[in-house]
KETORVEX-398685 format. One record per residue (C-alpha): residue number from 0; x, y, z; residue in three letters. Coordinates in steps of 0.5 Angstrom, whole numbers, plus 500, padded with zeros to 3 digits. Example, Ala and Ser with C-alpha at 12.3 -4.5 7.8 and 13.67 -1.06 7.14 Angstrom:
KETORVEX-398685
<rec><n>0</n><east>525</east><north>491</north><up>516</up><res>ALA</res></rec>
<rec><n>1</n><east>527</east><north>498</north><up>514</up><res>SER</res></rec>
***
This chain:
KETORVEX-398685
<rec><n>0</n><east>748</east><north>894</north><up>577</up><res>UNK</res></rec>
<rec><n>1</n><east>746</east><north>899</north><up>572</up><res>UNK</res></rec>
<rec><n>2</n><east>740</east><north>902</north><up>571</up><res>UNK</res></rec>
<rec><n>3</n><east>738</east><north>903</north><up>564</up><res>UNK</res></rec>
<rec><n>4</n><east>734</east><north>910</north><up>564</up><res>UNK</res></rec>
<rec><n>5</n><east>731</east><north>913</north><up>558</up><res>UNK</res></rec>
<rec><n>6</n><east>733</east><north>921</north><up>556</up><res>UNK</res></rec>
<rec><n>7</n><east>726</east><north>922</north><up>559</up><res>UNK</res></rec>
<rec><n>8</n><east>725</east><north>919</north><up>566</up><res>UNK</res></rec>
<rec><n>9</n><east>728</east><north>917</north><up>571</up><res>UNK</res></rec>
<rec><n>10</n><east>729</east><north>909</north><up>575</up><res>UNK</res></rec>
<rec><n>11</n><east>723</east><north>911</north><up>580</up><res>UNK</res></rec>
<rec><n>12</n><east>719</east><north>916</north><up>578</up><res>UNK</res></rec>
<rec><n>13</n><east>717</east><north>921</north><up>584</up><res>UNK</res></rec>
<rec><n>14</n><east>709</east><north>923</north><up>585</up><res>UNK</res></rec>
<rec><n>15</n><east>711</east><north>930</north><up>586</up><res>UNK</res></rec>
<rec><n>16</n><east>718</east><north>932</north><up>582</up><res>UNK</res></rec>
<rec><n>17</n><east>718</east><north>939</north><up>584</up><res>UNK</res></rec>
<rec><n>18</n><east>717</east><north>938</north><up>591</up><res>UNK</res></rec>
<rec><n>19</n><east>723</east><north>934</north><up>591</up><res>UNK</res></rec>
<rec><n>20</n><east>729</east><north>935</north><up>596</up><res>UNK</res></rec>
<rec><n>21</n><east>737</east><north>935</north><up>592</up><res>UNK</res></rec>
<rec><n>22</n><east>740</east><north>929</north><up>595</up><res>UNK</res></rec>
<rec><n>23</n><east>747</east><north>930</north><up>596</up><res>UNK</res></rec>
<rec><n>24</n><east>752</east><north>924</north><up>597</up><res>UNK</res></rec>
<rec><n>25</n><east>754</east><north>923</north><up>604</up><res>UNK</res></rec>
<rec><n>26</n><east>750</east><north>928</north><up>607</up><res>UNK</res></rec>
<rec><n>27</n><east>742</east><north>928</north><up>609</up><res>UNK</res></rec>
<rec><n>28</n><east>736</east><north>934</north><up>606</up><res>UNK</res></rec>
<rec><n>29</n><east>733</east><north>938</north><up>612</up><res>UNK</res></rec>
<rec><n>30</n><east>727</east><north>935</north><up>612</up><res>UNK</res></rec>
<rec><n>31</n><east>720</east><north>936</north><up>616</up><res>UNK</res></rec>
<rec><n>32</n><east>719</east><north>933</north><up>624</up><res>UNK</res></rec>
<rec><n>33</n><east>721</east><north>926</north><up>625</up><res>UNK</res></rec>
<rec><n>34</n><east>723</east><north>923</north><up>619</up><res>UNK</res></rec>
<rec><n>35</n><east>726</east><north>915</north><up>618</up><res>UNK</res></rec>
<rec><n>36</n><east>733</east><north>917</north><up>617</up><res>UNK</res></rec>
<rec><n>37</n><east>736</east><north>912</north><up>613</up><res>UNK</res></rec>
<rec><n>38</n><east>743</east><north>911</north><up>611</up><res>UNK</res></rec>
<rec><n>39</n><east>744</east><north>908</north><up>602</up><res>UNK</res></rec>
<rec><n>40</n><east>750</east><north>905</north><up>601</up><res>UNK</res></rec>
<rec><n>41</n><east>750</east><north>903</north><up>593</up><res>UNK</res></rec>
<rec><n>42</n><east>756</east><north>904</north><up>587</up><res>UNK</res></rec>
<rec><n>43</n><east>750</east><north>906</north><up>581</up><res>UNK</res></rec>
<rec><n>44</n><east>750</east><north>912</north><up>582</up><res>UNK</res></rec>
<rec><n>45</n><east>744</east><north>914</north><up>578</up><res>UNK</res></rec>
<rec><n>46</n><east>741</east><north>908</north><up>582</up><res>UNK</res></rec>
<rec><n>47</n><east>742</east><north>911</north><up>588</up><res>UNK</res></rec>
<rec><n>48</n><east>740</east><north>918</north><up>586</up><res>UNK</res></rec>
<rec><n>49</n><east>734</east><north>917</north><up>583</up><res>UNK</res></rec>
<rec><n>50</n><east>731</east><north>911</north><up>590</up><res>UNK</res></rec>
<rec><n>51</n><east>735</east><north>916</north><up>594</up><res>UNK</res></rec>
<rec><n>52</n><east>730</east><north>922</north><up>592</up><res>UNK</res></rec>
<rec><n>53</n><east>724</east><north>918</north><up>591</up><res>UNK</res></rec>
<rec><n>54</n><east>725</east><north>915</north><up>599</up><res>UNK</res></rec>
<rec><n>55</n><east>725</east><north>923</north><up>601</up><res>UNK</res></rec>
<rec><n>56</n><east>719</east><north>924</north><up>598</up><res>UNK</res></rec>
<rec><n>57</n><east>716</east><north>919</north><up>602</up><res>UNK</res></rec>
<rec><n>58</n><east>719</east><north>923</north><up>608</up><res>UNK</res></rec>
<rec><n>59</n><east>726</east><north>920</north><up>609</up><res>UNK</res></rec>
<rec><n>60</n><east>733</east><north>923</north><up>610</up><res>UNK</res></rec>
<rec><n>61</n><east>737</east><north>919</north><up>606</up><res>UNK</res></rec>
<rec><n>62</n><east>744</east><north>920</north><up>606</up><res>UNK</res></rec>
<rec><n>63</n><east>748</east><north>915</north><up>600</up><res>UNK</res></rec>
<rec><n>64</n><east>755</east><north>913</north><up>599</up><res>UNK</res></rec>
<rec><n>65</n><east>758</east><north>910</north><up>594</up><res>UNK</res></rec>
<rec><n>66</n><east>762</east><north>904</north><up>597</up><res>UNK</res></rec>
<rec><n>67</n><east>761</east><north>902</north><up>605</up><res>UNK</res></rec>
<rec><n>68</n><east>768</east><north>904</north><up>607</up><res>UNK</res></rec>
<rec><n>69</n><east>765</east><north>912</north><up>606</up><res>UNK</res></rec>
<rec><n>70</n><east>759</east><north>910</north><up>610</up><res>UNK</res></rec>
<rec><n>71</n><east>764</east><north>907</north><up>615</up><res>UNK</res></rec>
<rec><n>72</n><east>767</east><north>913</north><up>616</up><res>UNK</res></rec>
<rec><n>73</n><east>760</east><north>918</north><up>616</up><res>UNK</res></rec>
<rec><n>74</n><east>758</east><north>913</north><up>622</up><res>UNK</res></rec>
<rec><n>75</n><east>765</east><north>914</north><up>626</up><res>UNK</res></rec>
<rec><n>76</n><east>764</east><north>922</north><up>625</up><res>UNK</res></rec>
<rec><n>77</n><east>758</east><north>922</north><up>629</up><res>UNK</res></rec>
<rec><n>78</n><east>752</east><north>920</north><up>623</up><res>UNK</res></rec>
<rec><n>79</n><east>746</east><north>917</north><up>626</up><res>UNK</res></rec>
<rec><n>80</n><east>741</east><north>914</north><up>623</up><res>UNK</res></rec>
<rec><n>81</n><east>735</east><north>909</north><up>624</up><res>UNK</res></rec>
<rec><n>82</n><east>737</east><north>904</north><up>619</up><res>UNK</res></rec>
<rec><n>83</n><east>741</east><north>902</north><up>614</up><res>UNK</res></rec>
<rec><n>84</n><east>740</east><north>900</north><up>607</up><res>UNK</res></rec>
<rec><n>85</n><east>745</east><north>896</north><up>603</up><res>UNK</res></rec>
<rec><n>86</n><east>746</east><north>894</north><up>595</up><res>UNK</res></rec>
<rec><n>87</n><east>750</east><north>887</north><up>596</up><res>UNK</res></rec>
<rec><n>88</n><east>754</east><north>888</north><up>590</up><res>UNK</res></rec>
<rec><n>89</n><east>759</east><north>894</north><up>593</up><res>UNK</res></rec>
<rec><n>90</n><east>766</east><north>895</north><up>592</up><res>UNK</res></rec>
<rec><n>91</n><east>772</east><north>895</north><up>596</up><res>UNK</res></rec>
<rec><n>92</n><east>767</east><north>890</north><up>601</up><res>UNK</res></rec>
<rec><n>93</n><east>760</east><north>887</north><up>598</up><res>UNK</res></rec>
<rec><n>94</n><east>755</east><north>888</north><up>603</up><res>UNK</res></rec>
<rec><n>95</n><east>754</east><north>882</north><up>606</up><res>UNK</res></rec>
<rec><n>96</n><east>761</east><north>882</north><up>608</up><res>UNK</res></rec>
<rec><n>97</n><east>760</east><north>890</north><up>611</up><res>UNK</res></rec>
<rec><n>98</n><east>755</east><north>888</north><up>615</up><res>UNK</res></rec>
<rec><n>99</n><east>759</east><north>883</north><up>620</up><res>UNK</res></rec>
<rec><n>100</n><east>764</east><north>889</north><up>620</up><res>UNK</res></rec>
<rec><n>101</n><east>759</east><north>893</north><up>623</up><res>UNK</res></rec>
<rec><n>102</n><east>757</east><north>889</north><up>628</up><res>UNK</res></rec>
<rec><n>103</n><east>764</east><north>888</north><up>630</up><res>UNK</res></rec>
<rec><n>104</n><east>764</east><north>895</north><up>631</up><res>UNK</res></rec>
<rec><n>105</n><east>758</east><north>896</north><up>636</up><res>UNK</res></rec>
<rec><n>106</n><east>754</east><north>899</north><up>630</up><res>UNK</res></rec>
<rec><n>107</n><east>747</east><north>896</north><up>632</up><res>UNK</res></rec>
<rec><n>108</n><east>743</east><north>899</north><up>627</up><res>UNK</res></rec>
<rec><n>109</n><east>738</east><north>895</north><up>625</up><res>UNK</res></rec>
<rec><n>110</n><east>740</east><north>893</north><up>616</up><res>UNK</res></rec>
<rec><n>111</n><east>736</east><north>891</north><up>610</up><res>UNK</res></rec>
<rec><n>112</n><east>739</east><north>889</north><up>603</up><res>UNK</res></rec>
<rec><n>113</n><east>736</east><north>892</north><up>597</up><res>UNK</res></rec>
<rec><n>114</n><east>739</east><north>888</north><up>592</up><res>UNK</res></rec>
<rec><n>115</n><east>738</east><north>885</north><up>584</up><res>UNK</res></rec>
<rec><n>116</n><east>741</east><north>878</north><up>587</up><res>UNK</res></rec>
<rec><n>117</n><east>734</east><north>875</north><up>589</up><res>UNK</res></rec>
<rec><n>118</n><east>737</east><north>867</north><up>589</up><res>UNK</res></rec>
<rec><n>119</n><east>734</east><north>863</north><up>595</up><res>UNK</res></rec>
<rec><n>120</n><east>742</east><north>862</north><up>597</up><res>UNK</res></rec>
<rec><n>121</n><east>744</east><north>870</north><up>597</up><res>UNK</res></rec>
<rec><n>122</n><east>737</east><north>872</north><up>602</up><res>UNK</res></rec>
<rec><n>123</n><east>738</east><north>866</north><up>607</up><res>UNK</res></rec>
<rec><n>124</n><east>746</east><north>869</north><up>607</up><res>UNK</res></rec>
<rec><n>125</n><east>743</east><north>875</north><up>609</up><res>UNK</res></rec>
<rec><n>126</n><east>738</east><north>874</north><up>614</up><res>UNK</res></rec>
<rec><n>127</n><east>744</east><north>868</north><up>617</up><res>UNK</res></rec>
<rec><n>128</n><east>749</east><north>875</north><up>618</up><res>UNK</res></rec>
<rec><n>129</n><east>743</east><north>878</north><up>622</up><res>UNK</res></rec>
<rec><n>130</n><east>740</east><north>882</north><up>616</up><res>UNK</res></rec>
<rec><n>131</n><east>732</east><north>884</north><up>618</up><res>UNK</res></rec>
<rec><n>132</n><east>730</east><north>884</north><up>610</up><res>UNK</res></rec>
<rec><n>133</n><east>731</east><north>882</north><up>604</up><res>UNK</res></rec>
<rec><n>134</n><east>728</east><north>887</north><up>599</up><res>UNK</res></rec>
<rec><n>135</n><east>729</east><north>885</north><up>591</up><res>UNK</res></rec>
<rec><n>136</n><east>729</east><north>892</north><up>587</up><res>UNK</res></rec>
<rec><n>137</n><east>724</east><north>890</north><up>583</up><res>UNK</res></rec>
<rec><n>138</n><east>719</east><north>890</north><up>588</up><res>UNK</res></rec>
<rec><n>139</n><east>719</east><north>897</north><up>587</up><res>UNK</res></rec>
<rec><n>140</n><east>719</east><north>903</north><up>592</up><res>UNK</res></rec>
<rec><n>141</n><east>713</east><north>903</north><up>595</up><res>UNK</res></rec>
<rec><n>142</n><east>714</east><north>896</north><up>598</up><res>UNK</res></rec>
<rec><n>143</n><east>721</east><north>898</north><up>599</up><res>UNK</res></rec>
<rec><n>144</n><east>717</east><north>904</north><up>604</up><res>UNK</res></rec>
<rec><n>145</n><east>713</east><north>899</north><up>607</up><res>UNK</res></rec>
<rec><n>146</n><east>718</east><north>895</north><up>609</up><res>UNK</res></rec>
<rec><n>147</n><east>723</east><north>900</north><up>612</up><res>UNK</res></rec>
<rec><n>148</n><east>717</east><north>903</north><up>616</up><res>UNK</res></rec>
<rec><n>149</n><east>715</east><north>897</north><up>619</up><res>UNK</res></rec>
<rec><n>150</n><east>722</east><north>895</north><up>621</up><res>UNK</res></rec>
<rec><n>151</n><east>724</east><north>902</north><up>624</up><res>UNK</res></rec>
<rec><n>152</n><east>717</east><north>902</north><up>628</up><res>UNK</res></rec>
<rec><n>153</n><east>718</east><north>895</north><up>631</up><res>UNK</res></rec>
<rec><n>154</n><east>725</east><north>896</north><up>633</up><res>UNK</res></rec>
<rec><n>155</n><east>723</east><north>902</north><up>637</up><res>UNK</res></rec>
<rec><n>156</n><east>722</east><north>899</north><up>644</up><res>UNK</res></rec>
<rec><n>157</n><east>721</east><north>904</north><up>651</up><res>UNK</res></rec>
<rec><n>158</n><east>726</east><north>905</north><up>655</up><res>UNK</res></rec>
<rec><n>159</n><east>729</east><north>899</north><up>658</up><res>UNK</res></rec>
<rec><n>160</n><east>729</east><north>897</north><up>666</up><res>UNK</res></rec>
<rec><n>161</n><east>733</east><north>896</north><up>671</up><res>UNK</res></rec>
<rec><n>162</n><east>730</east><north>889</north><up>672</up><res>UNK</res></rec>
<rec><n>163</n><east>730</east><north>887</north><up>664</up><res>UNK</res></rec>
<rec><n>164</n><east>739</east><north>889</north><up>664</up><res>UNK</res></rec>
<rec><n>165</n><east>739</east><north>881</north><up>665</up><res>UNK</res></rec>
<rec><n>166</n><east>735</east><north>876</north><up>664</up><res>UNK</res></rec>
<rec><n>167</n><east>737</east><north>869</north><up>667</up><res>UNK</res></rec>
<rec><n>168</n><east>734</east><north>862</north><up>664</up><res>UNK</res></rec>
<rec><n>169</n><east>739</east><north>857</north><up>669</up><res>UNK</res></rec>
<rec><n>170</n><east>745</east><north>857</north><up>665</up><res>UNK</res></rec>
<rec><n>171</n><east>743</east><north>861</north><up>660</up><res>UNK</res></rec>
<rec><n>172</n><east>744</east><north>869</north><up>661</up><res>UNK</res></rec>
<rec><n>173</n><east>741</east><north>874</north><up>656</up><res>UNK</res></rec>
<rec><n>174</n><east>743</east><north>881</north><up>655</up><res>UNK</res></rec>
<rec><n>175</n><east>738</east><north>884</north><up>651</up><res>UNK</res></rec>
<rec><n>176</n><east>741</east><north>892</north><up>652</up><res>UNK</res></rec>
<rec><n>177</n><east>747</east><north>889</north><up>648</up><res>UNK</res></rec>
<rec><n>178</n><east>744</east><north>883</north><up>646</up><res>UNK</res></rec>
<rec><n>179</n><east>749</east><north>878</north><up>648</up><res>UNK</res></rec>
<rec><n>180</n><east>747</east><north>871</north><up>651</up><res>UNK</res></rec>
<rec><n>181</n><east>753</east><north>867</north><up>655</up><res>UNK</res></rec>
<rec><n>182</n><east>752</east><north>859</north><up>657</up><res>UNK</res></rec>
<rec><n>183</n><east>756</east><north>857</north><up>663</up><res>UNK</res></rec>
<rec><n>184</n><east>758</east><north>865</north><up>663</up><res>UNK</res></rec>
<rec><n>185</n><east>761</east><north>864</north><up>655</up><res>UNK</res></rec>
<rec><n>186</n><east>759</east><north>869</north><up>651</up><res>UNK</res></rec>
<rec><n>187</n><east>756</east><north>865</north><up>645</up><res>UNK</res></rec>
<rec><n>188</n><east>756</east><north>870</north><up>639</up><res>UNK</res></rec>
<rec><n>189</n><east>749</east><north>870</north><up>637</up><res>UNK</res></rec>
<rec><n>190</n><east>747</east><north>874</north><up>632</up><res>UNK</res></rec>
<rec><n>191</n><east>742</east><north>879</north><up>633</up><res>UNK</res></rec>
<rec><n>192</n><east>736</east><north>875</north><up>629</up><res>UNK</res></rec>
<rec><n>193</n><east>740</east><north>868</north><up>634</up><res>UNK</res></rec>
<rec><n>194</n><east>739</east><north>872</north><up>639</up><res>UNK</res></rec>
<rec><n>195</n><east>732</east><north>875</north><up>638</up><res>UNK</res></rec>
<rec><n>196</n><east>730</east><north>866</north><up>638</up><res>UNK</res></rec>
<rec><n>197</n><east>734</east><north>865</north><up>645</up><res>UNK</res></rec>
<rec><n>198</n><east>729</east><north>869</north><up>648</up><res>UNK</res></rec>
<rec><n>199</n><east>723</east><north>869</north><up>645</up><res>UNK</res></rec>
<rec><n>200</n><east>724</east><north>861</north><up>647</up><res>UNK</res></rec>
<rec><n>201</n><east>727</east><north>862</north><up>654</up><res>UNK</res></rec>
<rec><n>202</n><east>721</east><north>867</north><up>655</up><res>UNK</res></rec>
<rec><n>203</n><east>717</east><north>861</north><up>655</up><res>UNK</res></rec>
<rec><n>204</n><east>720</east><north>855</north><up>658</up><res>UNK</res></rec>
<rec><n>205</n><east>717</east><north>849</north><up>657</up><res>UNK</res></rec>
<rec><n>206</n><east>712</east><north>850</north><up>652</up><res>UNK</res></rec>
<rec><n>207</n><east>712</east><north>850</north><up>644</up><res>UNK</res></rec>
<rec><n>208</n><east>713</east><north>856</north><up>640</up><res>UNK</res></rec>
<rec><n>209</n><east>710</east><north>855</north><up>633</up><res>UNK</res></rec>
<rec><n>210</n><east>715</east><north>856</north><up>626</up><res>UNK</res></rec>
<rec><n>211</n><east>711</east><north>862</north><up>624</up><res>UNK</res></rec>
<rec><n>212</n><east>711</east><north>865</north><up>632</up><res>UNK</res></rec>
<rec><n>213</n><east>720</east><north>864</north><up>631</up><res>UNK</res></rec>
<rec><n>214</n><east>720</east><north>867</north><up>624</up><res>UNK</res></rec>
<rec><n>215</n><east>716</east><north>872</north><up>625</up><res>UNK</res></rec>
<rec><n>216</n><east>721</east><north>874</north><up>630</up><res>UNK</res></rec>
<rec><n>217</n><east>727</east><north>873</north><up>626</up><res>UNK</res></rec>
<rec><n>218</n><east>723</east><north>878</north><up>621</up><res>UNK</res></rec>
<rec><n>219</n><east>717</east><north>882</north><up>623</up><res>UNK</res></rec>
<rec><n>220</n><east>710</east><north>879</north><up>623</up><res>UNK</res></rec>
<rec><n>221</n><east>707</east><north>877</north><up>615</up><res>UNK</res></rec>
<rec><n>222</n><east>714</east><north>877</north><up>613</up><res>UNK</res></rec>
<rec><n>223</n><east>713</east><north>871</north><up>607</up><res>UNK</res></rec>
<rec><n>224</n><east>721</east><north>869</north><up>604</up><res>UNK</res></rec>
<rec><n>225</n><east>722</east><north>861</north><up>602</up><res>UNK</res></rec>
<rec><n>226</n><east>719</east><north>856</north><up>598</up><res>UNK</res></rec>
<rec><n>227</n><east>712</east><north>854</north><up>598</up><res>UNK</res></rec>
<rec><n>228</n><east>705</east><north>856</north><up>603</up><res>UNK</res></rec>
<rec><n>229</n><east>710</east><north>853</north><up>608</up><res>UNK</res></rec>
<rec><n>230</n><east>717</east><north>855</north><up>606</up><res>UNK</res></rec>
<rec><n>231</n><east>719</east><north>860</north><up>613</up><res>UNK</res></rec>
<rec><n>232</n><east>720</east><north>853</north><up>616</up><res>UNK</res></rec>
<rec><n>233</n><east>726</east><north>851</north><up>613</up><res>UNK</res></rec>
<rec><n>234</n><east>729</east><north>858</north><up>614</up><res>UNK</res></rec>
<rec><n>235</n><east>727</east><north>857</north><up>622</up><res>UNK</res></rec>
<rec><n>236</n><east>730</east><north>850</north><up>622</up><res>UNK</res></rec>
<rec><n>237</n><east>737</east><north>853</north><up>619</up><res>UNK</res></rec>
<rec><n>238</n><east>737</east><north>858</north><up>625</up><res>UNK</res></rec>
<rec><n>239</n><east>736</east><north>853</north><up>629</up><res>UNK</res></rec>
<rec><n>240</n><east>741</east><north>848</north><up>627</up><res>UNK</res></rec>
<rec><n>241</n><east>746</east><north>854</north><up>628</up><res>UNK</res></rec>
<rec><n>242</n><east>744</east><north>856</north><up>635</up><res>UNK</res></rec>
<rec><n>243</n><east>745</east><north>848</north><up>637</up><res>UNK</res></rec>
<rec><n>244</n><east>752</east><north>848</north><up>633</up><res>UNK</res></rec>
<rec><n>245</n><east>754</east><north>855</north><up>637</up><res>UNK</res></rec>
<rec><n>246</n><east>751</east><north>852</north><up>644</up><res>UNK</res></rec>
<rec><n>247</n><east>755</east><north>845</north><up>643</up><res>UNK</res></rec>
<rec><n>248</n><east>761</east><north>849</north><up>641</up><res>UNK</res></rec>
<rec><n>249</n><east>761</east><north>851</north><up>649</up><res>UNK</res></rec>
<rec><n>250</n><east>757</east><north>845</north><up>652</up><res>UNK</res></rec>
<rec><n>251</n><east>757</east><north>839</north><up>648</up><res>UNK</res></rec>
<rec><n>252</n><east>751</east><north>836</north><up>652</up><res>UNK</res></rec>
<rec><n>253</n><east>747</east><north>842</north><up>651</up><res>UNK</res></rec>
<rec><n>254</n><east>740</east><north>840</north><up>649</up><res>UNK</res></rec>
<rec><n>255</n><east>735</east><north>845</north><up>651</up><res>UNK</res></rec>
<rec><n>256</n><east>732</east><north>846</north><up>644</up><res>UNK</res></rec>
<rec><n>257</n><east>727</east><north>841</north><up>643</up><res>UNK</res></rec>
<rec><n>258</n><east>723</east><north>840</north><up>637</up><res>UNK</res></rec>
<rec><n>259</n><east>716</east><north>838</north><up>636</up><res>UNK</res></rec>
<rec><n>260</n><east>715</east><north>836</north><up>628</up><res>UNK</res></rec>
<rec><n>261</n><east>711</east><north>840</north><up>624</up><res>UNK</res></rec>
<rec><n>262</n><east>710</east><north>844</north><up>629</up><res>UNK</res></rec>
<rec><n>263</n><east>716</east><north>848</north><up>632</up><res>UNK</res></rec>
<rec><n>264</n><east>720</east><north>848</north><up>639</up><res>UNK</res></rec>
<rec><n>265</n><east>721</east><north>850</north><up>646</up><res>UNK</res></rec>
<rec><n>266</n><east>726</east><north>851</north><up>652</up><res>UNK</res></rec>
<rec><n>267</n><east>727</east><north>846</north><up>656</up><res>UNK</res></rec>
<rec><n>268</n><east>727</east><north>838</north><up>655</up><res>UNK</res></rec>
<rec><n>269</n><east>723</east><north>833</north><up>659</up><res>UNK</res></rec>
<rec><n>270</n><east>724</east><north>825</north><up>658</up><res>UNK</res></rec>
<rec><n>271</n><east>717</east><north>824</north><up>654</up><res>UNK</res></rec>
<rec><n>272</n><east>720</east><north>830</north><up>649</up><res>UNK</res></rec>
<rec><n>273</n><east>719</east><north>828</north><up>642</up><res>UNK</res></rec>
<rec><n>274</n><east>726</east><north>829</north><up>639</up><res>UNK</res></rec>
<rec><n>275</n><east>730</east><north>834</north><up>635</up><res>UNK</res></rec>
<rec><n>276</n><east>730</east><north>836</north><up>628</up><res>UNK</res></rec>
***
C-alpha cells in the first residue's frame, strides 16, 4: 500500500517536527526512561518513516523493517521488544502468514496488525492466528497509541509463582509460563488467544462467563469489532467452535464447554446443562 503525500507535508504529521528523533530502519532511536519498544514491519517505505517518526514522538523506540524475513533476523540477533506491529500486505511472507512463523519460533511477543484490508474476514483471520488487535490505518496515529499502550500495559504481569507454573482442571493441564494446555497429557495447540479462553473458563468451573467477559479477554476490556451492538458474539462462538474441534481431535467425548444461549459458557457440564452452540 502507498501513501499519497503531497510536497508539503507528511502522512502523519507530528505535534512537534523539530523534536523528532531520525528513525533509522532496523535500529531504534536512544529515546528517554522506559519507552514502549515496538518493532513496524511495512514495505512503504514513506508509510513506515512517517507513523514510525511519529510513534517516536509519542515515546516509542520503534525499529522498522521492510519485510518480515528482516525482522526475523533482528529478532534472531538479540532485538527485544515490547510489541510488534505488522503491515498484512508484506512481501516475501504476508503478516498474517509471518505471525504463525513467529509462534513457531518461540517469539511471544505480543502482535498487533496496522493495516488498510478492514474487511470482517481479514480482522476475525487476525485474531483466529492469536493477533491481540487489528487496527485499520485510517483511524489515525493516536488511536493507534492508545491501543498499543493498553495491550502492552496489560501483558505486564508480576513474576509468576512456583505455585501458578501449572494449573491442573481434572484432565485438563494448563501452563500459562508457556502457555500450553494438554487433555489427557496431549498438548492441543491453542492459540494464545484459545488459551487465554481455556483459562479464564476452568478458573470458574461450573459458572458461566458472559460473552463479553471472553471477548474482553480475547482482546483487552472496551475492545468493540463485529457487526452490530452485539457483534463480539459471533467472534466469541467461533473461537469456541475452534477450541471444541482441537479438544475433540485428541477426545472425541469432550464436552466440557457448555453454553448457555444468549449468555455465554462455562467449564464443567451437569445433566440439566442447557446445551451447545
Amino acid at each position: 500500500m502507498t501513501t499519497p503525500l503531497k510536497d508539503d507535508e507528511t502522512a502523519w504529521p507530528s505535534s512537534n517536527p523539530e523534536a523528532r528523533p531520525q528513525i533509522v530502519d532496523g535500529a531504534p532511536p536512544a529515546v528517554g526512561a522506559s519507552p514502549i519498544r515496538l518493532l513496524f514491519v511495512d514495505d512503504d517505505s514513506d508509510y513506515r518513516e512517517a507513523v514510525g517518526a511519529e510513534l517516536s514522538d509519542h515515546g516509542f523506540t520503534v525499529a522498522s523493517f521492510a519485510d518480515g524475513p528482516a525482522m526475523m533476523e533482528s529478532i534472531q540477533a538479540g532485538a527485544d521488544a515490547d510489541v510488534i506491529l505488522l503491515d498484512w500486505s508484506l512481501p516475501t511472507t504476508l503478516g498474517i502468514d509471518l505471525l504463525p512463523q513467529l509462534r513457531r519460533r518461540g517469539v511471544e511477543l505480543p502482535v498487533v496488525f496496522l493495516t488498510g484490508r478492514a474487511s470482517p474476514s481479514h480482522e476475525n483471520l487476525a485474531f483466529d492466528r492469536g493477533a491481540l488487535d487489528f487496527v485499520d490505518k485510517a483511524r489515525g496515529v493516536d488511536i493507534l497509541v492508545k491501543r498499543l499502550r493498553v495491550i502492552v500495559e496489560s501483558s505486564k504481569r508480576p513474576p509468576v509463582l512456583e505455585s501458578e507454573l501449572v494449573v491442573q482442571c481434572g484432565r485438563l493441564v494448563l501452563k500459562p509460563r508457556t502457555g500450553r494446555a494438554y487433555w489427557n497429557e496431549a498438548d492441543l495447540d491453542l492459540t494464545l488467544t484459545e488459551f487465554n479462553i481455556v483459562r479464564l473458563l476452568a478458573s470458574k468451573v461450573g459458572s458461566y462467563v458472559t460473552y463479553r467477559e471472553i471477548y474482553d479477554r480475547m482482546h483487552h476490556v472496551g475492545f468493540i469489532a463485529g457487526s452490530g451492538e452485539n457483534g463480539y458474539r459471533t467472534n466469541v462462538r467461533s473461537s469456541i467452535k475452534r477450541i471444541r474441534n482441537k479438544f475433540r481431535e485428541r477426545d472425541p467425548d469432550f464436552a466440557e464447554i457448555d453454553n448457555y444461549p444468549s449468555f455465554g459458557y462455562r467449564w464443567g457440564r451437569s445433566e440439566s446443562s442447557p446445551g451447545q452452540a
